[in-house]
C-alpha positions in Angstrom: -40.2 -1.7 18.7 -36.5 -1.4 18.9 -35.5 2.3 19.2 -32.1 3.9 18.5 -31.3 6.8 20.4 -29.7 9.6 19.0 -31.0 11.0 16.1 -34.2 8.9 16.9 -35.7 9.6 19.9 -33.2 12.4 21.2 -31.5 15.3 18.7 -28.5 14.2 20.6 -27.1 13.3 17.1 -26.7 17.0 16.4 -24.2 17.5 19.4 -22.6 14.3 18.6 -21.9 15.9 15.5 -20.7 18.9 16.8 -18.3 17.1 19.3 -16.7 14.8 16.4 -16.0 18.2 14.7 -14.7 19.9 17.3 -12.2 17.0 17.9 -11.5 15.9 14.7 -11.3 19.1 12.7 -8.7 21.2 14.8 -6.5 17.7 14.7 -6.9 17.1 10.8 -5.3 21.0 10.3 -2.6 20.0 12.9 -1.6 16.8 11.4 -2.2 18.2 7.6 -4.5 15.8 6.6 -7.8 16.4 4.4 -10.1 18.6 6.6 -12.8 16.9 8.3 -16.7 17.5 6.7 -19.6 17.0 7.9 -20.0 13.8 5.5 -17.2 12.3 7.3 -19.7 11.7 10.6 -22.6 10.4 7.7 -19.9 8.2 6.3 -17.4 6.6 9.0 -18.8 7.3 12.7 -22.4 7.9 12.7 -24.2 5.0 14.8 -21.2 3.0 15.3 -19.5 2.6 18.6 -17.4 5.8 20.1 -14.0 3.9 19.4 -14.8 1.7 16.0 -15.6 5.6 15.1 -12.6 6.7 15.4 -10.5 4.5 14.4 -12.8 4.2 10.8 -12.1 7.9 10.7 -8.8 7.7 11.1 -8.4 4.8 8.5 -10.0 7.0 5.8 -6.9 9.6 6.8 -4.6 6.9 6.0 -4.0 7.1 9.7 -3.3 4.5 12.7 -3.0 4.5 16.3 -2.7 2.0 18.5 -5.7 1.0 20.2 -5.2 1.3 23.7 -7.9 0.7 26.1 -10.9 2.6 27.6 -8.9 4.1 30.6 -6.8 6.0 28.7 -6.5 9.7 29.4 -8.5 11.8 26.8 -6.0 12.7 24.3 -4.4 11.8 20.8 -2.2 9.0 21.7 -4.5 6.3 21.1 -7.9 5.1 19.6 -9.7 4.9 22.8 -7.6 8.3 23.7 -9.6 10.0 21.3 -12.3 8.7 21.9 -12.5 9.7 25.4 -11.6 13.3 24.3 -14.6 13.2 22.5 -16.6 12.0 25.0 -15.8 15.0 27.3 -16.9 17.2 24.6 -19.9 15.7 24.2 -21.0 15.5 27.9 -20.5 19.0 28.1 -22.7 20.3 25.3 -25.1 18.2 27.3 -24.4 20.0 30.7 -25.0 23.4 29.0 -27.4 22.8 26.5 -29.7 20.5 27.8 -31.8 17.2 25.7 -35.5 17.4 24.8 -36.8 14.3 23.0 -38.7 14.6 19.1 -41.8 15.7 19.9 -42.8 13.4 16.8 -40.8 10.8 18.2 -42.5 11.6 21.6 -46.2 11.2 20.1 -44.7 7.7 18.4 -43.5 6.1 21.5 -46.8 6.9 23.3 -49.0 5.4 20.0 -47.3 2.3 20.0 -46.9 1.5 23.7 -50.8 2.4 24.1 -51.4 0.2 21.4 -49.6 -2.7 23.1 -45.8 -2.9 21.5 -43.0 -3.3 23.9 -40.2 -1.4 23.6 -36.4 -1.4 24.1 -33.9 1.4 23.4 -30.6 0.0 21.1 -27.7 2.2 21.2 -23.9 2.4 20.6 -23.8 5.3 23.0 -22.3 4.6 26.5 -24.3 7.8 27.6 -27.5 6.2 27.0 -28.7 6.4 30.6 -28.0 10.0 30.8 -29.7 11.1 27.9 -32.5 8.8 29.0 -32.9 10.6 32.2 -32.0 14.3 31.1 -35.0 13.8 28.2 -36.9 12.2 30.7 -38.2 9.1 29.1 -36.0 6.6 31.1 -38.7 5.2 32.7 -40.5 4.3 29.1 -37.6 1.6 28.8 -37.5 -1.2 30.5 -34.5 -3.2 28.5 -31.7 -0.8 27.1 -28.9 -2.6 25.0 -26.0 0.8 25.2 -22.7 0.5 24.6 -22.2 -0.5 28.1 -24.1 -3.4 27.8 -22.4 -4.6 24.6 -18.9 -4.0 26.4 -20.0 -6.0 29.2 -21.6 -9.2 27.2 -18.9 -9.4 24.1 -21.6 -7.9 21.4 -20.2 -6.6 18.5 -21.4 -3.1 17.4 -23.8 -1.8 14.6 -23.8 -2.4 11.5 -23.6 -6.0 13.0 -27.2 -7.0 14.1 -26.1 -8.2 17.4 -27.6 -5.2 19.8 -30.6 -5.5 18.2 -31.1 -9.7 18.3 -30.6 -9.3 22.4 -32.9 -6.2 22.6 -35.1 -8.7 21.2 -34.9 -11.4 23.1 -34.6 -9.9 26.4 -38.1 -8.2 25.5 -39.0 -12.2 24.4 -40.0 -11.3 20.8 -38.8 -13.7 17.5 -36.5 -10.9 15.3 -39.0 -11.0 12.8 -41.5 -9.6 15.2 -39.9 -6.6 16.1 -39.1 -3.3 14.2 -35.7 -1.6 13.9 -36.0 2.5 14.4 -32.8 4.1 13.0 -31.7 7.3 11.8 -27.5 5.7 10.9 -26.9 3.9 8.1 -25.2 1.1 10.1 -27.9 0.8 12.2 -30.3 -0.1 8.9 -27.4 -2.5 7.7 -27.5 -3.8 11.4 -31.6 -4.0 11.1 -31.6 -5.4 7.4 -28.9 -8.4 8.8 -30.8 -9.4 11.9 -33.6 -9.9 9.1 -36.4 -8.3 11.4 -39.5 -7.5 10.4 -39.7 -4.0 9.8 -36.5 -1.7 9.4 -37.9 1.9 9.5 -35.4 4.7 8.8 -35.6 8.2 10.2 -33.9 10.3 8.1 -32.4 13.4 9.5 -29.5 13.9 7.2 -28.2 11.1 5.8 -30.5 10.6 2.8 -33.7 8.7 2.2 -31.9 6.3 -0.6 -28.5 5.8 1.5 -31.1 4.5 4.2 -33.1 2.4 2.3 -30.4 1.0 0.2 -28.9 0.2 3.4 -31.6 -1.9 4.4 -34.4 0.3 5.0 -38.2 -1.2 4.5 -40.2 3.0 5.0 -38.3 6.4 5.4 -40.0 9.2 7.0 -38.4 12.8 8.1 -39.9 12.4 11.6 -41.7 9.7 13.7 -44.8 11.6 14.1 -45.5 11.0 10.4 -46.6 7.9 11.5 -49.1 6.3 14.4 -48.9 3.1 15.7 -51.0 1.4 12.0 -46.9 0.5 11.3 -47.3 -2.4 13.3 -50.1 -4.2 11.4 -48.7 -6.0 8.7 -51.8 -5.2 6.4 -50.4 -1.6 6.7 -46.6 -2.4 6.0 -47.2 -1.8 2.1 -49.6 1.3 2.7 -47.5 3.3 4.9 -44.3 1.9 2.2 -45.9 3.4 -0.5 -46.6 6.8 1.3 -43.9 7.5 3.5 -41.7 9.6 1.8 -44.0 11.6 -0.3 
């Protein structure tokens, strides 16, 4: 079982949200551009990696920076500038608001590791081991694939499947015997092109059809719809059927 983080396991999504709109929407008024929505997360940054984030948003303003690199001083200079401004934001709505996992996604975790699955976390984020700890469930993971770990080994980003296909083979699994958990709709694309077995889409905002044209095999609202009967393959087209009724 190959979990996404945010928006899966932790409602971190929902201050990643909030961060993107605090950077983004003061800076669209300054610049006079189109004013940044809440769809603009759904349909340029959401599960992608901080920087290919902004610089998709940016594109859909008509607007480019130069890259620049990670060390760059939060700002607006840059791609990466931005980026990092963000990434401030972000880590302190985590300082002063704390993470607590999805209790359904909680209950999920603990079905399917008691029923035998292994498990790896698969995430764009570079905070990955900080939400991990501050929801307490880094010690559930033994193989993490973050955004550090992509950096570090050349792998491109969702919606490519590349995070996913290591996940998988550091846990020693085939792709087609491991599931994708995602809430993004790149992350489904990324599931649907690693052609894994199962690509099971948590939808907490994006739309049940968006996911599962995307690549999506079941939606559900919440992980604790489900127990850990998703891994039988006699119970794929059951729980298909069911899920989002």
């Amino acid at each position: 079982m190959l979990f996404d983080l945010d928006g899966v396991l932790t409602p971190t999504a929902e201050l990643h949200m909030r961060a993107w709109e605090r950077l983004f929407a003061p800076w669209c008024r300054a610049h006079g551009l189109a004013p940044y929505e809440p769809a603009d997360y759904f349909a340029h940054i959401d599960g992608k990696p901080r920087y290919d984030g902004v610089a998709t948003f940016l594109a859909s303003r008509g607007v480019e920076l130069p890259r620049g690199t990670a060390d760059d001083a939060p700002g607006e200079d840059t791609v990466c500038a931005l980026g990092n401004r963000k990434d401030a934001i972000v880590n302190d709505l985590f300082a002063t608001e704390g993470i607590a996992p999805y209790p359904g996604s909680v209950r999920f975790l603990d079905a399917v590791t008691a029923a035998g699955a292994l498990v790896a976390v698969v995430s764009s984020s570079r905070n990955t081991p900080a939400v991990l700890q501050a929801a307490g469930l880094a010690d559930r993971f033994e193989v993490v694939v973050d955004g550090n770990v992509a950096s570090a080994e050349g792998l491109p980003g969702k919606p490519a499947p590349d995070t996913y296909l290591r996940a998988a083979e550091r846990l020693g699994v085939r792709a087609e015997e491991a599931v994708v958990v995602e809430d993004a709709l790149s992350g489904v694309q990324a599931g649907a092109a690693g052609a894994f077995g199962l690509v099971l889409g948590v939808d907490r905002g994006v739309g049940a059809d968006l996911l599962r044209s995307g690549g999506a095999t079941v939606v559900v609202t919440d992980l604790g719809e489900l127990d850990a009967a998703v891994l039988d393959r006699p119970a794929r087209a059951h729980v298909n059927e069911g899920a989002d009724e």
